[in-house]
N, C-alpha and C positions, 0 to 999 in steps of 0.2 A: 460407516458407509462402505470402506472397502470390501469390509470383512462381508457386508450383504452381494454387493457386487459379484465375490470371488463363490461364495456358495451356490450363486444362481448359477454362474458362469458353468462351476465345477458339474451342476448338473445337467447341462447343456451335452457337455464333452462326453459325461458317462452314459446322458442315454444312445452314444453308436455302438455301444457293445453290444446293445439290441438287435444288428442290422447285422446275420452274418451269411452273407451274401457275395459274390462276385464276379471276376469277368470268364471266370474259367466254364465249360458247357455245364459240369454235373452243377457246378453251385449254380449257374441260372436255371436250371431246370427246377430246384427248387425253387426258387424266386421266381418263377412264371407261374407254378402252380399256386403257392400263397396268395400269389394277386388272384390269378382265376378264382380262388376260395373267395376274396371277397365279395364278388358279383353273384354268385349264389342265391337263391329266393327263398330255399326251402334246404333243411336240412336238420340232421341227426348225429348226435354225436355222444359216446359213450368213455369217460375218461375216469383212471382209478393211478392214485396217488399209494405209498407209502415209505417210508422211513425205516431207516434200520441202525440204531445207537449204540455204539461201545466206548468204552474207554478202559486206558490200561497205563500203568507205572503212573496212577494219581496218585495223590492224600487219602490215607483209608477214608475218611469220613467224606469227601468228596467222589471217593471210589462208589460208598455205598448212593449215595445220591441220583450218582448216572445210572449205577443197574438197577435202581428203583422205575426210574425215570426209563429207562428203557426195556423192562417189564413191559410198562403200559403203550410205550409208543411202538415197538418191534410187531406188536399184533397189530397197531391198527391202522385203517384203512378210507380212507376217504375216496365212494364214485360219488360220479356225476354223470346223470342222465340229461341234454341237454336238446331241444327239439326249439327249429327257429322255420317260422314261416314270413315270409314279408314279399310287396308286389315290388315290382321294379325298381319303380323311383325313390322305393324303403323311405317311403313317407307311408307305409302301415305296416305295421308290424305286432307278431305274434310271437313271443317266447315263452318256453316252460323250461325248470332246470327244479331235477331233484337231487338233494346232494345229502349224500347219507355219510354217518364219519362212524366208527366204530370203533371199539377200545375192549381191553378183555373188561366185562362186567359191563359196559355202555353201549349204546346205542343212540343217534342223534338221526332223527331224519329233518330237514328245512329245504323245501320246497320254495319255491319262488317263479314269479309270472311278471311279463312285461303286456303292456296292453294298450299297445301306442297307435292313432291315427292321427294325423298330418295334415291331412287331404282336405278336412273342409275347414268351416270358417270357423268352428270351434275346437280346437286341438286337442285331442287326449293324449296321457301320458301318464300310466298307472302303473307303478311298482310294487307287489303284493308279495308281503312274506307270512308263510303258514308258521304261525311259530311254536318252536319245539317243548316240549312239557318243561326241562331246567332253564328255558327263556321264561316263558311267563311264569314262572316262582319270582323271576326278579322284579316282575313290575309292579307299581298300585296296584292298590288292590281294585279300582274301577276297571285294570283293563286285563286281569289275570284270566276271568273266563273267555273273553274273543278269541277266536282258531287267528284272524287274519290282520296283520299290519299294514296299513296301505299308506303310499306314498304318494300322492296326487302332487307330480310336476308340474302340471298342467294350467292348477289352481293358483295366480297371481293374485289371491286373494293372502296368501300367509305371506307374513313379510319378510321370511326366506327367500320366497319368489319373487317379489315384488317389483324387484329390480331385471327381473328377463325379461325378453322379449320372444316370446316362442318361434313367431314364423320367423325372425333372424334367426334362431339357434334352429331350426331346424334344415334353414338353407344353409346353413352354414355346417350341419354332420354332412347334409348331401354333399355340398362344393367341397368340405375339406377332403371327404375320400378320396376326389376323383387327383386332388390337387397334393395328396400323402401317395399316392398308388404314382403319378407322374416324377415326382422328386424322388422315391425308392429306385425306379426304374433308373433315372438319370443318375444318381448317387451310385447304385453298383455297379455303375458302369464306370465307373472313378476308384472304386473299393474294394481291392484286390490284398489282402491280409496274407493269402499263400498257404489256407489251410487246405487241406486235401478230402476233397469228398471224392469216394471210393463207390464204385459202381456196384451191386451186388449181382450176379446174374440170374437172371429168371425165365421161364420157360413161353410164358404169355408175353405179348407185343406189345399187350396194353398197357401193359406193369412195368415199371423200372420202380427199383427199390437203390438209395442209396444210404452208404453211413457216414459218420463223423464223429473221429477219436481225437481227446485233446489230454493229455497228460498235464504237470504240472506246468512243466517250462513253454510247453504250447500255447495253456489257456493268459500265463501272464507275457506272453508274446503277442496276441490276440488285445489282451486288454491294452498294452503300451500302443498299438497298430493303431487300434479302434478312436482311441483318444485323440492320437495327434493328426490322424487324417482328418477327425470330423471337425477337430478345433480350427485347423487351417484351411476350409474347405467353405469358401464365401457364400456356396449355395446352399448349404447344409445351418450356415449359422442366419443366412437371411429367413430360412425358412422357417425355423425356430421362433424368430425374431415377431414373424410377422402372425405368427400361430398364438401366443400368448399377447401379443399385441389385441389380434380381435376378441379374444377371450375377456381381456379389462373391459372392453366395450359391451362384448355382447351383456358382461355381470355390471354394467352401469358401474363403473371402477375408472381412475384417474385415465386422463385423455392421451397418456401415453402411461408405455413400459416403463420408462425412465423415472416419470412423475410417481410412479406409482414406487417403485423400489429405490427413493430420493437417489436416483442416477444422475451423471454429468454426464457430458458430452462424451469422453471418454468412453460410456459403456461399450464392451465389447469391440472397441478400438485394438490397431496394434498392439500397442504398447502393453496395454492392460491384459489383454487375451495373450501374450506374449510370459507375460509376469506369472499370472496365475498359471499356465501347462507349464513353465519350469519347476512351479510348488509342485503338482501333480506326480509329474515325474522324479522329482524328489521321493514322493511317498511310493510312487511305483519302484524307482531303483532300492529303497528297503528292503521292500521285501522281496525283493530277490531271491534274498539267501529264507525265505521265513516260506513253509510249505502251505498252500493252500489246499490245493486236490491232490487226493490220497491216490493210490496205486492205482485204482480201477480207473482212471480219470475222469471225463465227463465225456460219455458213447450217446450221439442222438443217431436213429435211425426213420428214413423215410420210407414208406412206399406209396408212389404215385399208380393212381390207374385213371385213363382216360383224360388226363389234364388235370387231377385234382390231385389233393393228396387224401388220402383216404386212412392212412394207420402214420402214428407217429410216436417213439418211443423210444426211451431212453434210463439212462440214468446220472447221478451226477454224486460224485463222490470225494464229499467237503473234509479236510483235515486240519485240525487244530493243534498244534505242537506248542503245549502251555510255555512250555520255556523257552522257544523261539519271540514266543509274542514280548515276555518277560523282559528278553533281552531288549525287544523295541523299544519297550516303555522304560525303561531305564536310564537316569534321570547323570551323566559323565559328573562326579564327586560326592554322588552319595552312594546310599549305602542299597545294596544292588537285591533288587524281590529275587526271593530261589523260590520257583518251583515250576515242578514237574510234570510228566503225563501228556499223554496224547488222546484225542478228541475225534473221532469216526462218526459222520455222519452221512451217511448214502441214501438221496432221494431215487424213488424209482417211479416212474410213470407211464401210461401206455392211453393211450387215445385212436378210438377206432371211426369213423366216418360213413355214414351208411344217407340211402333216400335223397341224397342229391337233389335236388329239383322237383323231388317227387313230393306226392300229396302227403301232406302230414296232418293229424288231428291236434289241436292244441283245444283246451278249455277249459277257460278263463272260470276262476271259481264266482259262484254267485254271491256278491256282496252287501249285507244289511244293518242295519246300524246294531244289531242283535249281537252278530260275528265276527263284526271290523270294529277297529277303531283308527286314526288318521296317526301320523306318523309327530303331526307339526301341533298336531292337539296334547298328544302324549309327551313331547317335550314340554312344553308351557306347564301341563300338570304337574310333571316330576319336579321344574323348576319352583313351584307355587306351594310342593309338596316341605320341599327343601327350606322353604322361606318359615314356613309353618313349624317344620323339627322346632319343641322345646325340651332343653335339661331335664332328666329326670330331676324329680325333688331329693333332697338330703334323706328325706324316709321310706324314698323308694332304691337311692343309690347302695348300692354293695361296697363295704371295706373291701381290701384284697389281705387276707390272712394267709402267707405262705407256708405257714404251719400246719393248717387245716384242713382237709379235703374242701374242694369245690362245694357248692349247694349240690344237691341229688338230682338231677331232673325229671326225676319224677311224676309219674301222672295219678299217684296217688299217694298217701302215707309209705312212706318207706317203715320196715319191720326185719327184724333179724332174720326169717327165711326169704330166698327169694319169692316175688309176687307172682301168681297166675295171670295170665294174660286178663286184662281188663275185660266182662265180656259186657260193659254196658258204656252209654259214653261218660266222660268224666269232664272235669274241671282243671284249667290249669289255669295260674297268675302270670302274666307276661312279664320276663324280666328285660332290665334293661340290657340294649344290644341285641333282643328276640327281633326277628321279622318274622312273616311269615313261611317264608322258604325255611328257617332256623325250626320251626316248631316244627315244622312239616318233617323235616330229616331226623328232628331226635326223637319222636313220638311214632312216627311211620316207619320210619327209614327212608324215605323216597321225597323229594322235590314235589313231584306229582299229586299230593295230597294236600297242598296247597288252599287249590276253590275248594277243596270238600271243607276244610275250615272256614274259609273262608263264607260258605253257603250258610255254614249251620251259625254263623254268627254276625250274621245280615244288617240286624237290627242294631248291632251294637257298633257294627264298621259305619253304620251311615251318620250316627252321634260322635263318631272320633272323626268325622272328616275323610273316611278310608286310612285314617295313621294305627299303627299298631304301637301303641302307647306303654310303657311300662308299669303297674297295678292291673290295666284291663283282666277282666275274668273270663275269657274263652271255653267252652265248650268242645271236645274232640272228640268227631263221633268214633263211633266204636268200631266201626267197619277198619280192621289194617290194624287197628291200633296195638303198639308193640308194650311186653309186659314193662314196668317201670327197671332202669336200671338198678341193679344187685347192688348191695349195702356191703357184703358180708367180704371178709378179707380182700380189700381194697387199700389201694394205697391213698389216691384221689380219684376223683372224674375230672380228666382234660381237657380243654376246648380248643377247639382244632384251631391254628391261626394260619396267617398266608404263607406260603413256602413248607409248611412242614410237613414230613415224612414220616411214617410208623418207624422209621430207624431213624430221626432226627429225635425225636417226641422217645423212643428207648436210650436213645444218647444220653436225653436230658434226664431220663428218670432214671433210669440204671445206670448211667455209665457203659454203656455199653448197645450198641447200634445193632448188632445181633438179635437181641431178646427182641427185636419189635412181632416175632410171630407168637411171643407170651401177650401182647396186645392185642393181637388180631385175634389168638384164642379166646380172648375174655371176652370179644365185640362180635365175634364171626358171624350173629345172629343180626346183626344191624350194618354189617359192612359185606359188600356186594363180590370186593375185592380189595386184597391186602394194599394194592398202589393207587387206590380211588379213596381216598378219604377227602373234606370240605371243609372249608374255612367256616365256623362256627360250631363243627359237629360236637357233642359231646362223645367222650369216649372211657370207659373204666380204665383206668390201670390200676393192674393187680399188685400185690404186694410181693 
């Protein structure tokens, strides 16, 4: 019971590092305009993420890992297009958000629409996600062809819901705003940390732009500030209190906080709230000596025009010193972990703000039972799906022979020369552990080919129940379809598992973490890119 106590507590206290606000002019200038942001009706907003990964003086074989690993992440890129329309009283509302993520060889677009009315006696409240071709490879096979997943809030019919009350939870986004915007305003006006925002000069009247640089010893200065004011600060913890409070109620949930997380009297008493920030501080005076942000530190920059904030951008630059952490965990009379290496990870991001109050078009995709399917339907199915999974049979299951190469996956008789691209469609047996995503990627190369399986073998998914069974005999048409893997001077064909690396997977086969571009040369016809490989893929290794 304490230990729940002390975890709830502890997140109470962490989330003031959120608030970084104060009494000084530049830091309220930002805080007046944040709030101004909320009251907004109509707005546009364009924001782009990305990452940038190193490491240096690691374990060769952990060496290679990270510059695999940071191949793929150093290129890519995540926007987000985000367009919000709503009337006053934001009991109607209009959202759209495109969010595209990119990687060398990928591309992911997922769209998403809010499509919420309030206002009359029946509420809507629709969350709709378009989903992206490697999402629908993972689901049943009933709901792989729909573009749209829909989320009906609204519907106290599924017994997720069934326990809200709409028109209280929607007076209650209203009232909490206005009643989180009141307690911010009074709370920084108590919450003075001593960080320094720096004016930037600008030529327009309308513009003030400001910045904010936090080094290492700044930001765990900030975080020690952040904690022990909001812990001891009776406005901030009643506030809390009574936020989660309404929350058990509004989800029809025990009639108090206490009852609900078996609390005593005690919760968040002196005593207790006194016990636990000692712990806290404890784990804060650690690490002290243990670095968190790297040289660049963490740089946010604003610029306000007109009372809003309109661009906001920054970076934040996280450091990992393995053998710092090492020494933390290290256990006074045993026998002490060595190792190495340092850990660079620099987020960067930039958000721009445009159409203010102005007219914006939003539109709502049209929905049919053709194109959607329900969010709370597709649960039940997977669950039901789940229930259904039977063992393969003893004369369908595979020994594992580690002397032998893998079976061929083949789409048609394997032969001493390589085969000619298949130009008609063919037949394969589902093995055990195949889905359909699995067939799709080793016979296509691509997720995406999926429903074209899926279509051409209609008759036979609606007698398995939509399960993809191991014997079943599938048909793959011919359109895409890649020639059969190569038989000829191979060592084995390897099945790609979770975590693994074409220099993890040349480790194990060679001895050596190098050779994984002798892999990627034997596969380069079926792989997009040497740091995109998939758990299930087949892959040749040569000999």
């Amino acid at each position: 019971m304490r230990t729940k106590k002390r975890l709830f507590t502890m997140s109470l206290l962490l989330a003031a590092i959120l608030v970084l606000t104060g009494c000084t002019a530049n830091q309220k200038a930002i805080l007046d305009a944040s709030m101004k942001m909320q009251n907004v009706n109509s707005v546009q907003q364009h924001m782009t993420m990305s990452m940038d990964l190193k490491g240096s003086g690691l374990d060769p074989m952990l060496q290679e890992q990270v510059d695999q690993m940071a191949a793929m992440l150093n290129g890519a890129k995540i926007e987000l297009d985000m367009k919000t329309n709503s009337n006053k009283e934001k009991t109607v509302l209009r959202a759209q958000a495109d969010m595209t993520m990119s990687m060398p060889g990928l591309e992911m677009k997922m769209p998403y629409w809010i499509d919420m009315d309030m206002a009359g006696d029946q509420p809507k409240l629709l969350e709709i996600f378009q989903m992206p071709s490697m999402a629908k490879a993972s689901l049943p096979a009933e709901f792989m062809n729909k573009e749209y997943m829909v989320m009906n809030l609204s519907d106290t019919s599924s017994s997720e819901l069934s326990t809200l009350d709409m028109t209280k939870l929607m007076d209650f986004s209203v009232n909490f705003q206005t009643k989180w915007t009141d307690f911010l305003m009074g709370y920084a006006a108590r919450f003075n940390p001593g960080i320094e925002v720096v004016s930037v000069p600008v030529n327009d009247p309308s513009t003030q732009k400001y910045t904010i640089h936090l080094n290492d010893k700044a930001f765990k200065e900030l975080l020690s500030y952040s904690v022990n004011h909001f812990a001891q600060d009776e406005e901030a913890q009643g506030f809390i209190q009574e936020y989660f409070q309404t929350i058990f109620e509004l989800t029809g949930g025990p009639a108090s906080l206490e009852d609900s997380m078996d609390f005593d009297e005690s919760f968040l008493g002196p005593e207790e709230s006194a016990a636990v920030l000692t712990e806290i501080n404890a784990v804060l005076e650690s690490l002290k000596d243990v670095t968190l942000i790297g040289e660049s530190g963490i740089q946010l920059n604003y610029t306000i025009t007109d009372g809003y904030i309109t661009q906001n951008s920054g970076s934040i630059d996280l450091q990992i010193d393995l053998s710092q952490i090492a020494g933390l965990m290290n256990i006074p009379g045993e026998e002490a972990t060595e190792i190495s290496g340092v850990l660079n990870l620099v987020l960067n991001f930039d958000s721009e703000t445009s159409n203010i109050n102005q007219p914006i078009d939003i539109r709502i995709p049209e929905l049919s039972p053709e194109n959607s399917f329900d969010y709370f339907e597709f649960i039940e199915a997977s669950l039901s799906s789940i229930e259904q999974v039977t063992e393969p049979t003893p004369e369908q299951a595979t020994s594992e022979q580690p002397s032998a190469p893998e079976p061929i996956p083949s789409v048609s008789e394997s032969s001493e020369e390589p085969a000619a691209p298949t130009p008609a469609s063919t037949q394969y047996t589902v093995q055990p552990g195949d889905t359909l995503s699995t067939i799709a990627l080793n016979h296509y190369g691509s997720y995406e080919h999926h429903a074209d399986i899926y279509q051409a073998n209609a008759a036979a998914f609606k007698k398995s129940n939509n399960r993809v069974d191991a014997g079943m005999v599938l048909t793959l048409p011919a359109k895409g379809l890649l020639a059969p893997l190569s038989t000829e001077n191979i060592k084995q064909v390897y099945t790609v598992k979770s975590g693994d690396t074409l220099g993890t997977i040349a480790k194990q086969m060679y001895g050596d973490g190098s050779l994984y571009t002798k892999i990627y040369e034997a596969n380069k016809e079926r792989l997009k890119n040497p740091n995109l490989i998939f758990e299930g893929q087949k892959l040749v290794i040569p000999n």
